[in-house]
MILOMAR-461439 format. One record per atom (N, C-alpha, C, O): residue in three letters; x, y, z. Coordinates in Angstrom, 1 decimal. Atoms other than C-alpha are relative to their C-alpha. Last residue first. Layout:
<pts>
PT residuo   east  north     up
PT     ALA      X      Y      Z
...
</pts>
This chain:
<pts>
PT residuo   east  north     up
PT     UNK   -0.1   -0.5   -1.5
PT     UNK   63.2 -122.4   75.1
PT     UNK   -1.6   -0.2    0.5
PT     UNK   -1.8    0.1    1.7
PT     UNK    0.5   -1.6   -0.4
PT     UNK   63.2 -123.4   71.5
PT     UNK    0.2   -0.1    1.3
PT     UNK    0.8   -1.1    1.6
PT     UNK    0.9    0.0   -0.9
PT     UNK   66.0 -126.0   70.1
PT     UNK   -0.4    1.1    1.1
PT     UNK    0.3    1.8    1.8
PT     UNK    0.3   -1.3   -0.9
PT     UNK   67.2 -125.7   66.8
PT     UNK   -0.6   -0.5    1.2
PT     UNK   -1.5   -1.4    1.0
PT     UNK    1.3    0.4   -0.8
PT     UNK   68.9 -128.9   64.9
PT     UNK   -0.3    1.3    0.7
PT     UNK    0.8    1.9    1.0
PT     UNK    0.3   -1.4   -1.4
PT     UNK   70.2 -128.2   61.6
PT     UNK   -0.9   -0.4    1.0
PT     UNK   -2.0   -0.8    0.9
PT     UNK    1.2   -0.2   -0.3
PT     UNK   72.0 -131.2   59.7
PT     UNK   -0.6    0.9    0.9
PT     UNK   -0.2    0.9    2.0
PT     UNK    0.5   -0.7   -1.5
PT     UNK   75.2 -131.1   58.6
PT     UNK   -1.8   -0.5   -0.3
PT     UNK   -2.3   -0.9   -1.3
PT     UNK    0.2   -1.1    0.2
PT     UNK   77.0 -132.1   54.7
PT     UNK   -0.9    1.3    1.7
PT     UNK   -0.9    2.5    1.8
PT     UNK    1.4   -0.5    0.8
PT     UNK   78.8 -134.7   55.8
PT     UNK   -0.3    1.6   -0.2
PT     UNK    0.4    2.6    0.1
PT     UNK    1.1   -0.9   -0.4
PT     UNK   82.6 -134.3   56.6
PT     UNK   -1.4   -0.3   -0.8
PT     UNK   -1.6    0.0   -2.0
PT     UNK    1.4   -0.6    0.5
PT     UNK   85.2 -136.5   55.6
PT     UNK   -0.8    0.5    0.3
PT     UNK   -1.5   -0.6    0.4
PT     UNK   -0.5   -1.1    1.2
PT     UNK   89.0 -136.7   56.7
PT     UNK   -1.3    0.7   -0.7
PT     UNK   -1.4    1.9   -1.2
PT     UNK   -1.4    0.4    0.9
PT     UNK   88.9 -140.7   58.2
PT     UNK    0.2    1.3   -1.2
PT     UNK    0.6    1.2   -2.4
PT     UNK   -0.6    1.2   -0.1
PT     UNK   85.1 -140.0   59.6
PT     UNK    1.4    0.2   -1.4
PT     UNK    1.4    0.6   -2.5
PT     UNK   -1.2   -0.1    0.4
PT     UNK   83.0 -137.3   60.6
PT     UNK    0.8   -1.3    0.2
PT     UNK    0.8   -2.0    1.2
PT     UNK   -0.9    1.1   -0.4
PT     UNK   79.5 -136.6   61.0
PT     UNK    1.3    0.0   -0.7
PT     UNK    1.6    0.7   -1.7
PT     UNK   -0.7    0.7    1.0
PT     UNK   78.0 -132.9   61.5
PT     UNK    0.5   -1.3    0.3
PT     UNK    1.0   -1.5    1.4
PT     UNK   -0.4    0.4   -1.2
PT     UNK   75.2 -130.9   64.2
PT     UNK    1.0   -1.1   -1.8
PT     UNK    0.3   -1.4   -2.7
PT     UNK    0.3    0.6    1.3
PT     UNK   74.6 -127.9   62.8
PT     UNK    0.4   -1.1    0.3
PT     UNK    1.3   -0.9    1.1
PT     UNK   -1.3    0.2    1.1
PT     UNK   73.7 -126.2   66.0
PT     UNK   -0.1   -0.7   -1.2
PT     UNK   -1.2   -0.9   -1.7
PT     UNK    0.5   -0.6    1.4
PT     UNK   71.0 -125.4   68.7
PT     UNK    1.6    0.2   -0.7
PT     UNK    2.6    0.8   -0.4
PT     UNK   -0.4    1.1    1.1
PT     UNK   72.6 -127.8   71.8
PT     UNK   -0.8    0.6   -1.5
PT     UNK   -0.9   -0.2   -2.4
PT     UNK   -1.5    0.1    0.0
PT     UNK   72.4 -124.5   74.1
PT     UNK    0.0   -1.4   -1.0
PT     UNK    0.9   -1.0   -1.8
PT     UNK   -0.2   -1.1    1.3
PT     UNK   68.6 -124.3   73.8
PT     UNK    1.4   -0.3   -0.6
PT     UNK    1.6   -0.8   -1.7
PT     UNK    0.2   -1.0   -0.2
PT     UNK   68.4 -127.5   75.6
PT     UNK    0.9    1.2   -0.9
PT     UNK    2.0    1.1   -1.5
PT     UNK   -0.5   -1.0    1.0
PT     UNK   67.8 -130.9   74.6
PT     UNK   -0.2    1.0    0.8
PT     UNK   -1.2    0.9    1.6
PT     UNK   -0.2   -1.0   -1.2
PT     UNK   66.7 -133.4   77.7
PT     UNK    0.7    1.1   -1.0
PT     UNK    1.5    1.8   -0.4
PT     UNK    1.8   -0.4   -1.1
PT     UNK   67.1 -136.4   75.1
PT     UNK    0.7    1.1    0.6
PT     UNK    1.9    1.3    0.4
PT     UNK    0.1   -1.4   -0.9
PT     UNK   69.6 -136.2   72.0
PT     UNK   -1.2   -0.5    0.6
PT     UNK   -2.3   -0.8    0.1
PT     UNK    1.6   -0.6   -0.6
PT     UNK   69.7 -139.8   69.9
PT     UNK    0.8    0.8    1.1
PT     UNK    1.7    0.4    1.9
PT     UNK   -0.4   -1.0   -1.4
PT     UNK   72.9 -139.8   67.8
PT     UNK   -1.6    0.4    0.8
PT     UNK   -2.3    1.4    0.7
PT     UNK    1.2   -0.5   -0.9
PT     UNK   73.0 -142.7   65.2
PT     UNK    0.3    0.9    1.1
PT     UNK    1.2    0.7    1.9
PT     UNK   -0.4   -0.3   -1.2
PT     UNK   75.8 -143.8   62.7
PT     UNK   -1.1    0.7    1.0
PT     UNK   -1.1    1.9    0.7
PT     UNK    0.4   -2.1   -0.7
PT     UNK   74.7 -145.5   59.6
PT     UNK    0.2   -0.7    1.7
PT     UNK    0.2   -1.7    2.3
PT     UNK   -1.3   -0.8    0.1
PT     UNK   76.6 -148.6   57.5
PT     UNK   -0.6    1.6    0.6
PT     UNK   -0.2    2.7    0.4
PT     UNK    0.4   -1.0    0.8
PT     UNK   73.1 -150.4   57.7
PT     UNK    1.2    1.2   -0.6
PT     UNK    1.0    2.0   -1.5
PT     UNK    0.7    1.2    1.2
PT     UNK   74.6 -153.9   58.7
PT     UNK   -0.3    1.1   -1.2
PT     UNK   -0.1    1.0   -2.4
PT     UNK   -1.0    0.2    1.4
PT     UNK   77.1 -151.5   60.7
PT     UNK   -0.6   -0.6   -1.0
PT     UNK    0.0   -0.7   -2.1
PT     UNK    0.7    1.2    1.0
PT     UNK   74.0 -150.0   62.4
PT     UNK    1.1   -0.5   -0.9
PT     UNK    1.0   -0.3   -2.1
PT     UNK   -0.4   -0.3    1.4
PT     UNK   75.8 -147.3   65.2
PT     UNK   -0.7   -2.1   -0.7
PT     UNK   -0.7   -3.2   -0.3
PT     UNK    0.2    1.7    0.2
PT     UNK   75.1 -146.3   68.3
PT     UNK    0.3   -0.1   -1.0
PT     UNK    0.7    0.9   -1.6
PT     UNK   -0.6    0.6    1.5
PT     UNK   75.7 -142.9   70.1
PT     UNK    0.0   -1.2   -0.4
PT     UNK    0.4   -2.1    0.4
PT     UNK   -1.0    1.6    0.7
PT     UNK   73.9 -141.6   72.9
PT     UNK    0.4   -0.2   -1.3
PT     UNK   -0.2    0.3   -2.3
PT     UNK    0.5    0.5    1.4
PT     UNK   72.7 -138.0   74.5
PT     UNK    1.4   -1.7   -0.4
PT     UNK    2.5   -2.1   -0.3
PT     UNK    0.9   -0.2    0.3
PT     UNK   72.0 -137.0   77.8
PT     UNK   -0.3   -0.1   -1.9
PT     UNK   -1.2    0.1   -2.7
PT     UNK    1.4    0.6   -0.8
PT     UNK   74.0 -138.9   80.1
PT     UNK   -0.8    0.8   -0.5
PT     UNK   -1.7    1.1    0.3
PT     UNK    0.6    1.7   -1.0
PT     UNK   76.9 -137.2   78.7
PT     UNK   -1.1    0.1    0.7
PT     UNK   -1.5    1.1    1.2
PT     UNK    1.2    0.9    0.5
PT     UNK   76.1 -133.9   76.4
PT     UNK   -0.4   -1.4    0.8
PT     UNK   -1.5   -2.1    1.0
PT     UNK    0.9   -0.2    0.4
PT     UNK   78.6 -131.3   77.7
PT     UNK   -2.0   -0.5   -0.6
PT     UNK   -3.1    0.0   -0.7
PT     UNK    1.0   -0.1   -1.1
PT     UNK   80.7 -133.6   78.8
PT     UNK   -1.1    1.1    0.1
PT     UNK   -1.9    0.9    1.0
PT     UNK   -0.6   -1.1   -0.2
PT     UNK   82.1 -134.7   75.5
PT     UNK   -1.1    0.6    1.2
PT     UNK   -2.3    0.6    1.1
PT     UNK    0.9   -0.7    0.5
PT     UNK   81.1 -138.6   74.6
PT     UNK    0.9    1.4    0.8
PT     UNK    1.9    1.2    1.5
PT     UNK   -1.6   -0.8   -1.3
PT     UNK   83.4 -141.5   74.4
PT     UNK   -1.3    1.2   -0.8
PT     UNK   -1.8    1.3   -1.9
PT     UNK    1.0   -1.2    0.3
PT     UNK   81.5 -144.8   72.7
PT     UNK    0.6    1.2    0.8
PT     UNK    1.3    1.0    1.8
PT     UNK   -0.2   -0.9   -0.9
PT     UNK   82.9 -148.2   72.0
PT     UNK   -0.2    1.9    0.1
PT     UNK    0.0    2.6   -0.9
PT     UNK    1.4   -1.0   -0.7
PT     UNK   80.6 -149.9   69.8
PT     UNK    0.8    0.2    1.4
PT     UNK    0.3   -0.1    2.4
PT     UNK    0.6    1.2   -1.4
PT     UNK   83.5 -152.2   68.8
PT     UNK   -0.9    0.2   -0.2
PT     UNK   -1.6   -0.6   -0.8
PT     UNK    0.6    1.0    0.4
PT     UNK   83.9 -150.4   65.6
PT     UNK   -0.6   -1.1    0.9
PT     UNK   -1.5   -1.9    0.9
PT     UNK   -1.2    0.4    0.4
PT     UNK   84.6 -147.0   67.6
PT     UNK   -0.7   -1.7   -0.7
PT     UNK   -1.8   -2.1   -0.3
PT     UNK    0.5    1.4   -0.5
PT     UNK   81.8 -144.5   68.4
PT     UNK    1.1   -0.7   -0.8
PT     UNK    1.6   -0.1   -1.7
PT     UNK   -1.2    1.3    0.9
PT     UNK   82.5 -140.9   68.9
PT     UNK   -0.4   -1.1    0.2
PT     UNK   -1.0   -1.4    1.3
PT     UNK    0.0    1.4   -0.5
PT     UNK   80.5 -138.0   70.7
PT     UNK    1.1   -1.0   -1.3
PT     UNK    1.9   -0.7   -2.2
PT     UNK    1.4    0.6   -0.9
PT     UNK   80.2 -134.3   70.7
PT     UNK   -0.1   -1.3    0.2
PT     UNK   -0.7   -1.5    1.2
PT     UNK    0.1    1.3   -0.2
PT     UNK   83.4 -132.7   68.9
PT     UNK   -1.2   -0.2    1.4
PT     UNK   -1.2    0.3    2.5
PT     UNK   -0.5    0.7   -1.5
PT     UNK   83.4 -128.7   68.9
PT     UNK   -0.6   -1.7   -0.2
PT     UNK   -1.8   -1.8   -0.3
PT     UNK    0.4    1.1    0.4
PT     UNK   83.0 -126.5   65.2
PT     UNK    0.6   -0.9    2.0
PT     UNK    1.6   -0.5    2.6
PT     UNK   -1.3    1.3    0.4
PT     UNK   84.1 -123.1   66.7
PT     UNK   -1.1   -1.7    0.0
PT     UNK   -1.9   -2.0    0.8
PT     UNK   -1.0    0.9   -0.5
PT     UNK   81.0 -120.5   67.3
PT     UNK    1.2   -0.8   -0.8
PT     UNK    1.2   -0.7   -2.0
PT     UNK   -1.0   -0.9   -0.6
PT     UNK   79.2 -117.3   65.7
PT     UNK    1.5   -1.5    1.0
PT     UNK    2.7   -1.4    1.3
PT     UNK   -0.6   -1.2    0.9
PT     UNK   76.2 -119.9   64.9
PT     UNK    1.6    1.1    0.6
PT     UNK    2.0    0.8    1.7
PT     UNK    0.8   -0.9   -1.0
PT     UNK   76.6 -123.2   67.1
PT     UNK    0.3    1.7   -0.9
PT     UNK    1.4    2.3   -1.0
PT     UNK   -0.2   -1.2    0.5
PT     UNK   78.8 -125.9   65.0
PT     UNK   -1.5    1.5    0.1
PT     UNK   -2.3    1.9   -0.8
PT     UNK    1.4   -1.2    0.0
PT     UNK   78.1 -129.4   66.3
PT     UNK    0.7    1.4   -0.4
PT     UNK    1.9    1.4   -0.1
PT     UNK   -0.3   -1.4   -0.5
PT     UNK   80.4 -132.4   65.8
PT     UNK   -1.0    0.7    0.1
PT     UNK   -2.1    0.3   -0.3
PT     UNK    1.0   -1.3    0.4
PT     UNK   79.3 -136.0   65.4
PT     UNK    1.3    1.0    0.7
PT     UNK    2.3    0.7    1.5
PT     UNK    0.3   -1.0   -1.1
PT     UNK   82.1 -138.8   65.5
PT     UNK   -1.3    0.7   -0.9
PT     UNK   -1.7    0.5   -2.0
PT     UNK    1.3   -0.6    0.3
PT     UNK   82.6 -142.4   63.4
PT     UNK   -0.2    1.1    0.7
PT     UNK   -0.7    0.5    1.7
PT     UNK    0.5   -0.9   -1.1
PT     UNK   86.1 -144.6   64.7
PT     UNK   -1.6    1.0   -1.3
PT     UNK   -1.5    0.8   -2.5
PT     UNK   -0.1    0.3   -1.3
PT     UNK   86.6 -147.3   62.5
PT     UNK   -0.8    0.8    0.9
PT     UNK   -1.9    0.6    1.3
PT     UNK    0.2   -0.4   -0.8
PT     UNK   86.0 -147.3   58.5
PT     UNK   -0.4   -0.3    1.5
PT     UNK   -1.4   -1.0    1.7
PT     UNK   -1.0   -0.4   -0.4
PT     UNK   88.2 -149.3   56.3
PT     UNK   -0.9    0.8    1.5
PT     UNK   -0.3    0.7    2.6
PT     UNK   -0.6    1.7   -0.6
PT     UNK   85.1 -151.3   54.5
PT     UNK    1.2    0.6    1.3
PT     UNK    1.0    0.0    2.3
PT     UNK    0.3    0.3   -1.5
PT     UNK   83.5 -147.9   54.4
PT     UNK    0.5   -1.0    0.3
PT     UNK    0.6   -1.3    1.5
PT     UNK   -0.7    0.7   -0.4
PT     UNK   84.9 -146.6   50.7
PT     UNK   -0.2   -0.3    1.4
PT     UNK    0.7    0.3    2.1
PT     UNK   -1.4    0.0    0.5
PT     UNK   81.6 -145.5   49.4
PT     UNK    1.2   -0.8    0.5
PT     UNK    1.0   -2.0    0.7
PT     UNK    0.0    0.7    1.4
PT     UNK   78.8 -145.0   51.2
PT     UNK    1.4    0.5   -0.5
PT     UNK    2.1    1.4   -0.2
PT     UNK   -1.5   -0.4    0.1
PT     UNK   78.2 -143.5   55.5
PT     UNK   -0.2   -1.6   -1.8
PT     UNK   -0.7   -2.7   -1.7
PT     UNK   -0.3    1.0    1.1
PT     UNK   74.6 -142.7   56.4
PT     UNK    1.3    0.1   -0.5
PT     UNK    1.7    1.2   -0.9
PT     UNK   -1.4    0.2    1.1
PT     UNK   74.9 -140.8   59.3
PT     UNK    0.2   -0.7   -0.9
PT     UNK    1.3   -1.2   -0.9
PT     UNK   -0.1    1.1    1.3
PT     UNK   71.1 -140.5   61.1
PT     UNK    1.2    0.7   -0.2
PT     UNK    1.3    1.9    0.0
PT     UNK   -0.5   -0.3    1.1
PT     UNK   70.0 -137.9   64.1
PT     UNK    0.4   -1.3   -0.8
PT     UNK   -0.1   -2.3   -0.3
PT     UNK   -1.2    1.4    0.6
PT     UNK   67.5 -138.8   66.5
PT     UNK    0.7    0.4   -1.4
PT     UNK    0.0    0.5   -2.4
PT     UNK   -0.1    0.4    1.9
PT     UNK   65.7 -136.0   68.1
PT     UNK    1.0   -1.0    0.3
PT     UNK    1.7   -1.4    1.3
PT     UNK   -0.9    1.0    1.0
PT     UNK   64.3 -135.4   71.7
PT     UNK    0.1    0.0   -1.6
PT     UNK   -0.8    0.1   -2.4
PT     UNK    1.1    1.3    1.1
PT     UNK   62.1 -133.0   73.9
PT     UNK    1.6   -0.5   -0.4
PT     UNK    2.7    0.0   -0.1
PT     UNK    0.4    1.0   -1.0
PT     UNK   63.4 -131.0   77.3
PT     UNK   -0.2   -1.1   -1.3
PT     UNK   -0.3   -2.3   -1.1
PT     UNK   -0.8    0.1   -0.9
PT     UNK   63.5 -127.6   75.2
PT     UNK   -0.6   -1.3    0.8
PT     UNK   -1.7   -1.2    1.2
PT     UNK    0.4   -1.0   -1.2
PT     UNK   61.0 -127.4   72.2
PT     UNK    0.8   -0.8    0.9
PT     UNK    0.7   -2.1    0.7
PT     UNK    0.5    1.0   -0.8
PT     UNK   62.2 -129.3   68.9
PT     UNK   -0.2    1.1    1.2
PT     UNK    0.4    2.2    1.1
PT     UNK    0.3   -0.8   -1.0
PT     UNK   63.0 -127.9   65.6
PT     UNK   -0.6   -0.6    1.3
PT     UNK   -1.7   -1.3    1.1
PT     UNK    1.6   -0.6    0.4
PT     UNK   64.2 -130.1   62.9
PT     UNK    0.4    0.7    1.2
PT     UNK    1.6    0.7    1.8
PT     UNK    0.4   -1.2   -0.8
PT     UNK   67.5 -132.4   62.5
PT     UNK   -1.7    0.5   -0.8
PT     UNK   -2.4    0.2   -1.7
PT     UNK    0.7   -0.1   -0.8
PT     UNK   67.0 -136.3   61.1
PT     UNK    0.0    1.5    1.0
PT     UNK   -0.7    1.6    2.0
PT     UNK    1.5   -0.4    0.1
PT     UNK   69.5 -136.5   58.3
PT     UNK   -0.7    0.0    1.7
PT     UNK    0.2   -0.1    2.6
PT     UNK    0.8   -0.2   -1.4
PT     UNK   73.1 -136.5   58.0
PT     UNK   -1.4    0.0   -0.3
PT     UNK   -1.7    0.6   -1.3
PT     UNK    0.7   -0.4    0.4
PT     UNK   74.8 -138.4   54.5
PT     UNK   -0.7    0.4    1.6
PT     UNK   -1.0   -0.6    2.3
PT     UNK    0.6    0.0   -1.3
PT     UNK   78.4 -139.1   54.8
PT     UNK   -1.1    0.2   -0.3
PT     UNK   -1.0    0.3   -1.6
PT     UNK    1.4   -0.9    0.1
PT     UNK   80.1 -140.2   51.1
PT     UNK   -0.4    0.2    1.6
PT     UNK    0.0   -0.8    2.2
PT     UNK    1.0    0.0   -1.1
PT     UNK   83.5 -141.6   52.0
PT     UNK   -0.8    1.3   -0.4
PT     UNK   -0.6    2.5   -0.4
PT     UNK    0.7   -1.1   -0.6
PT     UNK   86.3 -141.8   49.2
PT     UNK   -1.2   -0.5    0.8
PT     UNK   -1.6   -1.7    0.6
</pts>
């Protein structure tokens, strides 16, 4: 099994930045690919970025060139820095790997 753990949402005013966290425990020796999703109240859960063990990186155009993905294999976490936030990225923003779901993190952003 794969524990996920998100941290780093909060409330941010339109144009500012967050850094989300994935801490990934348990069976990780196996793990490859790593994504975020986001889930927008009334909406469908929608894929946001991916990172592959390389550190190859595939993002949804929605977000390119304004948010990155990186990843700490030493630390076994997955990173998603947001710049240029706007309202429209207010979601739960989730990681996902090989079937497992963390639990989300909420990011709001005001206008």
């Amino acid at each position: 099994q794969v524990q996920l753990v998100e941290s780093g949402g909060g409330l941010v005013q339109a144009g500012g930045s967050l850094r989300l966290s994935c801490a990934a425990s348990g069976s990780i020796f196996s793990i490859n690919l790593i994504s975020w999703y986001r889930q927008a109240p009334g909406k469908q859960r929608e894929w946001v970025a991916a990172i592959g063990s390389g550190g190859s990186r595939s993002y949804a155009d929605s977000v390119e060139g304004r948010f990155t993905i990186s990843r700490d294999n030493a630390k076994n976490t997955v990173y998603l820095q947001m710049d240029s936030l706007k309202p429209e990225d207010t979601a739960v923003y989730y990681c996902f790997t090989k079937g497992y779901w963390g639990q989300g993190t909420q990011v709001t952003v005001s206008s």
